[in-house]
C-alpha positions as CSV (number, residue, x, y, z in Angstrom):
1,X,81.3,117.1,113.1
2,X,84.1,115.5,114.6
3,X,84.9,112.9,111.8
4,X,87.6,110.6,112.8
5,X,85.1,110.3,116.4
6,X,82.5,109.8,114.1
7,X,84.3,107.2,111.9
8,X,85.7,105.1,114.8
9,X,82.3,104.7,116.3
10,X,81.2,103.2,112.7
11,X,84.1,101.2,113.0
12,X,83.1,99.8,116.3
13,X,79.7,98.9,115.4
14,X,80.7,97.1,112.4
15,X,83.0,95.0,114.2
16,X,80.3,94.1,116.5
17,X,77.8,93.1,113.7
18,X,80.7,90.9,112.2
19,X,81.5,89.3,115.2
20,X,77.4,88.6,115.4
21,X,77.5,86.9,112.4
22,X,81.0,84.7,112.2
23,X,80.4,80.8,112.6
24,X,81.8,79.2,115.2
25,X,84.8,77.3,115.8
26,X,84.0,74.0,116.6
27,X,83.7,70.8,114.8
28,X,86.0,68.7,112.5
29,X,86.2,71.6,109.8
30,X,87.2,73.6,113.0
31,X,90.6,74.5,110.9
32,X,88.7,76.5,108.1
33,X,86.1,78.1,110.5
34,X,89.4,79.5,112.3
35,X,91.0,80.8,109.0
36,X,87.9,82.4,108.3
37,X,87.4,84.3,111.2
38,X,91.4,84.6,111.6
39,X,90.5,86.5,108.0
40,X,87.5,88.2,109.0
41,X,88.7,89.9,112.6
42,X,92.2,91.1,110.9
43,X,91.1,94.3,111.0
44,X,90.3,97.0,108.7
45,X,88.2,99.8,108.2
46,X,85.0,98.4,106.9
47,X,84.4,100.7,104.0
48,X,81.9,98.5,102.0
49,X,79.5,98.1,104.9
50,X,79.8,101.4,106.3
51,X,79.3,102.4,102.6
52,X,75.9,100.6,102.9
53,X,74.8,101.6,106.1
54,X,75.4,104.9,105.6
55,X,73.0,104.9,101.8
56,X,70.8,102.6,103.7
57,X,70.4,106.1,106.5
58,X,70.3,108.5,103.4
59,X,67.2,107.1,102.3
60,X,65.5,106.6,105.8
61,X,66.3,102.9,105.9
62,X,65.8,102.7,110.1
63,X,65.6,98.2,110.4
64,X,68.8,97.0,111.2
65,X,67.7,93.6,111.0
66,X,68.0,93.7,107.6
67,X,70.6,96.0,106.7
68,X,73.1,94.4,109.5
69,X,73.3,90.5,107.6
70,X,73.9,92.0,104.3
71,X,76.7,94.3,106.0
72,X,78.6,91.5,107.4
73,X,78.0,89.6,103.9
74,X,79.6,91.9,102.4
75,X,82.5,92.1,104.6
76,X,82.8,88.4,104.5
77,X,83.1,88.6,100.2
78,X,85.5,91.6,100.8
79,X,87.5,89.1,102.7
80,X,86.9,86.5,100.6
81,X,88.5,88.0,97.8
82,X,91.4,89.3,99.8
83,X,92.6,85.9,100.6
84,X,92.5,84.8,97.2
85,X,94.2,87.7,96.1
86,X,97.3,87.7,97.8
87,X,97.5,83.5,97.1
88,X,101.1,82.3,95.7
89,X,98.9,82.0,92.3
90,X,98.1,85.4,92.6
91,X,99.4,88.0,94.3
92,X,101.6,85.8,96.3
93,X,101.9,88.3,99.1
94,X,102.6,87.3,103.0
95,X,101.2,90.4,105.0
96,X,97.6,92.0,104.6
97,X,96.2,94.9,107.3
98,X,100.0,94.3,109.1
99,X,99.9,91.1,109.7
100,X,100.7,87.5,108.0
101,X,98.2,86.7,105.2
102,X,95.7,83.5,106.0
103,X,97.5,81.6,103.7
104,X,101.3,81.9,105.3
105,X,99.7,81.1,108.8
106,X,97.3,78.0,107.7
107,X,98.3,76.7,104.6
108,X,97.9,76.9,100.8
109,X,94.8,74.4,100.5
110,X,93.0,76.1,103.5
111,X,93.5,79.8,102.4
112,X,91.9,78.3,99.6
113,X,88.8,76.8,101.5
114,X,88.8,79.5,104.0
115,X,88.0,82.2,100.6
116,X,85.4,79.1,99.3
117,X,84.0,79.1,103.0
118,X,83.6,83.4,103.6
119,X,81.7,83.1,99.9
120,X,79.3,80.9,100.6
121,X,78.5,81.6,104.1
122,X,78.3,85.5,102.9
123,X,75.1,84.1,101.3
124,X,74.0,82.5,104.0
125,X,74.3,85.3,106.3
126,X,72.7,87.4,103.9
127,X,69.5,85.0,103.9
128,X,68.6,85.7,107.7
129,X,67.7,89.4,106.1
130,X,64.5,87.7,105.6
131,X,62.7,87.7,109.3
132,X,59.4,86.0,108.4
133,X,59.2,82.6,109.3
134,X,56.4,80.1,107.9
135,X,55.4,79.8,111.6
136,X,53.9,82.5,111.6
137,X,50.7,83.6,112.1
138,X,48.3,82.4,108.8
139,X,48.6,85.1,106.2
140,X,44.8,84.7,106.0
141,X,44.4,86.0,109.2
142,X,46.8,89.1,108.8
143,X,45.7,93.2,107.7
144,X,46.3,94.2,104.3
145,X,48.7,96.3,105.9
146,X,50.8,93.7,107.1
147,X,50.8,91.5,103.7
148,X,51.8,94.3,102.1
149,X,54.7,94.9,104.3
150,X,55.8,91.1,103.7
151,X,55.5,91.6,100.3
152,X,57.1,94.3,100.0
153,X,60.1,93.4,102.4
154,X,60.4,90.4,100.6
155,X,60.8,92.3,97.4
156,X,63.5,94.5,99.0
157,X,65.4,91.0,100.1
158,X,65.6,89.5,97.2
159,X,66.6,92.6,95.1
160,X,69.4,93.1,97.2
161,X,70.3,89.4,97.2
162,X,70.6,89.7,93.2
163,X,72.7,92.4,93.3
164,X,75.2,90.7,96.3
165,X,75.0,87.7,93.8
166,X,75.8,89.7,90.5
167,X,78.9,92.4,91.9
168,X,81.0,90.0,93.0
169,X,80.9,87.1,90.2
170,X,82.0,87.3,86.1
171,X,80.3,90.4,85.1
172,X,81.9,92.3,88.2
173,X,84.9,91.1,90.7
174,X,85.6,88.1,89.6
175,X,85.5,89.2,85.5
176,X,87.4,92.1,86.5
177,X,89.9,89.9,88.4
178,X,90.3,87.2,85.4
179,X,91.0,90.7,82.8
180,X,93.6,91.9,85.5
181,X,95.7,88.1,85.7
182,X,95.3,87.8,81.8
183,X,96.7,91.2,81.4
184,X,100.1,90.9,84.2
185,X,103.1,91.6,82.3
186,X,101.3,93.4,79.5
187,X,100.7,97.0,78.2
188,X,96.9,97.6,78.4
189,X,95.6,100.8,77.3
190,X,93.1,103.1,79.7
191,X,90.2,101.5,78.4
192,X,90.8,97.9,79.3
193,X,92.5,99.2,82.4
194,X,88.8,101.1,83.4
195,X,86.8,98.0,82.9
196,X,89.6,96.2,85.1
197,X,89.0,98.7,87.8
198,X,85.1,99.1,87.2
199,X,84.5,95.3,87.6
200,X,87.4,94.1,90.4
201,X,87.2,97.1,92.6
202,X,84.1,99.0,91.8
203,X,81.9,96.8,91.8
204,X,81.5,95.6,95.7
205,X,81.3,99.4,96.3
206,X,78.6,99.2,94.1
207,X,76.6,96.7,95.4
208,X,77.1,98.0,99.5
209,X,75.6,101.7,98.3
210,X,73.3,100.1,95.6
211,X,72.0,97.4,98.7
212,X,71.7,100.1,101.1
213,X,69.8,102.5,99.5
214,X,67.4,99.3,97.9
215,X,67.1,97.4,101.6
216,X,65.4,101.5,102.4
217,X,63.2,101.4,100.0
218,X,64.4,103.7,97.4
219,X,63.2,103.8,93.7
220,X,65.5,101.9,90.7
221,X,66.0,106.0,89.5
222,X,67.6,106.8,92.8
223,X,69.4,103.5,93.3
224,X,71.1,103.4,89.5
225,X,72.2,107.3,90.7
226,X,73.5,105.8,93.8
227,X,75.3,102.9,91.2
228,X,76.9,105.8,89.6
229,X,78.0,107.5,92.2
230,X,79.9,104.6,93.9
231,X,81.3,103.6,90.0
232,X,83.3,107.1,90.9
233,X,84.0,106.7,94.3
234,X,85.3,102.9,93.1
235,X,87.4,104.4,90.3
236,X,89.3,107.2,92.4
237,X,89.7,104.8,95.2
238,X,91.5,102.4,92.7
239,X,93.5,104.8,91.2
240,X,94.4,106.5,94.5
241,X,95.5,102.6,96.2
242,X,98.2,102.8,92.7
243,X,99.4,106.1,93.8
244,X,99.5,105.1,97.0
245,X,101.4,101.8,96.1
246,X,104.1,104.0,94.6
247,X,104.2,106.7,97.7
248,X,103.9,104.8,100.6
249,X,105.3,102.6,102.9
250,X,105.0,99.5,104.1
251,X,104.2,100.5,108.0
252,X,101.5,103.2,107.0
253,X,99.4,100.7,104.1
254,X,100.2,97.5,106.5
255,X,101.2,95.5,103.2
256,X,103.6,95.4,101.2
257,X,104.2,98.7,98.4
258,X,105.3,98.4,94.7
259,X,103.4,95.4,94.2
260,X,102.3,96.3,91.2
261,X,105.6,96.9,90.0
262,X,106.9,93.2,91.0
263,X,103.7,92.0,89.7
264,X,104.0,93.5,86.3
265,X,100.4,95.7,86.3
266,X,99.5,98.5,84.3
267,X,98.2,101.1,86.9
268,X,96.9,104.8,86.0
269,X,100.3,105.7,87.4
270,X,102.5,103.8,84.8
271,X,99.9,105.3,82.1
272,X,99.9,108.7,83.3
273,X,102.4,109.1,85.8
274,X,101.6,110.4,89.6
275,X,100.3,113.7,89.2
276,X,97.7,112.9,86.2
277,X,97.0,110.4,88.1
278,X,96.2,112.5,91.1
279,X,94.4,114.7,88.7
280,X,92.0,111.6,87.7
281,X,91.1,111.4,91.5
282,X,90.0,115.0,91.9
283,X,88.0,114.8,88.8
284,X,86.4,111.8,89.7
285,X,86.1,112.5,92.9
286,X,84.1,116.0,91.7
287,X,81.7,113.6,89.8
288,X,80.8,111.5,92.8
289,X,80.0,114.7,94.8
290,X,78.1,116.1,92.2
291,X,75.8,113.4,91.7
292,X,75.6,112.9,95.8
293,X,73.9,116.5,95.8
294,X,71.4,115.6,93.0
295,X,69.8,113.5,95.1
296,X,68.9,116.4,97.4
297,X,69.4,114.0,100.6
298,X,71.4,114.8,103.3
299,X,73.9,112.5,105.0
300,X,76.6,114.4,106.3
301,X,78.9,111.4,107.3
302,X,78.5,110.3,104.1
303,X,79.6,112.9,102.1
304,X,82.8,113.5,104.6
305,X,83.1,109.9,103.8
306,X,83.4,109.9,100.1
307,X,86.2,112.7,100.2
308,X,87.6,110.7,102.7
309,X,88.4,107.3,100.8
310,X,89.6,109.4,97.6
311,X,91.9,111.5,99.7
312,X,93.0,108.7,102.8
313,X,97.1,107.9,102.9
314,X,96.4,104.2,103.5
């Protein structure tokens, strides 16, 4: 398998099912729909819906009308959070994927609505998942078959919908967010620093991988092994963006490095140094895998894609 060919061509769909979804630019709240999708089209390399297409294949999952609005909700919360992050009341940083962040190009007040707007209209996207209309046909007049198909794809819908809901709010990204401000310019020890990186970066892994393999069909055993699985991947992938923060540059991440450093953060690195650090990844990395090949599933993109976002240089 030709992975990087592979990869691009993931890439490439994904941009087309986000470009499907964004709103469009018209109207007198044109300026926020244009820092949204200014956001949204910056680039990137779509891990957390790739993430969920590719669990969503694992377990046989074949729709893509329902797996393709949760991908681009996810996206748009990915994004969402982004432009929060690098705010002047947070991160306070002026480039993102190489280029000027949403705020430095429209403003303070609409980076600010433009995160509001992506978060909401992530939910809203997510909705159309749900293909069944009340004009349809009487239910009284369909198979048992077919109810049970509604029933059932309604079940998968609104599982997924409670888990998109869940991952990204206080008892996942945004908790993990509030821990990380509260704790700038303090020593934290590892444990504090794991539920930091389990809830703000962990978590919307999580939820792609948890969403994909639920929107298929797969049983609450197999999806909590798939949770755990992507808690790993989320952990090394944290741990490696600190190393990376420390090792980098500016024109290979396309943002700015030692940011953490200017920000005051405790990262696994100023614990541990680099090479425990690096020595976290592999472990955790190892874990991931391990549990992948319980499931006795194959997906062979998806397993070159889990060593790929704990080893990747940017």
């Amino acid at each position: 398998m030709n992975f990087k060919k592979e990869f691009d061509e993931r890439v490439e769909n994904i941009e087309r099912v986000i470009r499907d979804y964004l709103p469009k630019e018209t109207g007198y709240q044109k300026t926020v729909l244009e820092a949204m999708n200014y956001s949204m089209l910056a680039g990137g390399k779509r891990l957390r819906p790739m993430l969920m297409e590719e669990t969503f294949r694992l377990f046989g999952g074949t729709n893509e009308d329902e797996i393709e609005p949760f991908m681009a909700a996810m996206e748009m919360i990915h994004t969402y959070s982004l432009v929060h992050d690098d705010l002047p009341a947070m991160d306070n940083d002026e480039y993102r994927r190489g280029r000027k962040t949403t705020h430095v190009v429209f403003g303070e007040a609409i980076g600010i609505l433009a995160g509001d707007g992506l978060l909401n209209f992530a939910y809203e996207t997510a909705s159309k998942a749900y293909h069944y209309s009340v004009a349809d046909e009487n239910s009284a007049m369909l198979e048992k078959e077919q109810l049970l198909e509604r029933i059932q794809h309604g079940n998968r819908i609104m599982k997924a919908m409670n888990v998109l809901a869940k991952k990204p709010g206080i008892y996942g990204m945004l908790g993990g967010q509030v821990i990380d401000v509260e704790a700038t310019g303090k020593t934290i020890d590892k444990d504090r620093l794991d539920v930091i990186y389990e809830w703000k970066t962990a978590a919307l892994i999580e939820a792609s991988m948890m969403i994909g393999a639920i929107l298929a069909g797969a049983t609450d055993a197999d999806v909590e092994v798939i949770r755990e699985i992507a808690l790993s991947i989320g952990l090394a992938f944290q741990i490696q963006d600190d190393i990376l923060d420390e090792t980098s540059t500016m024109q290979v991440l396309g943002k700015p490095i030692h940011s953490d450093e200017k920000n005051e953060k405790t990262t696994y690195v100023t614990l541990f140094g680099i090479e425990e650090a690096k020595q976290y990844v592999k472990d955790l990395s190892k874990q991931a895998v391990e549990k992948y090949q319980s499931l006795n599933k194959t997906n062979e993109y998806l397993e070159a894609l889990i060593y790929y976002l704990i080893d990747r240089e940017k």
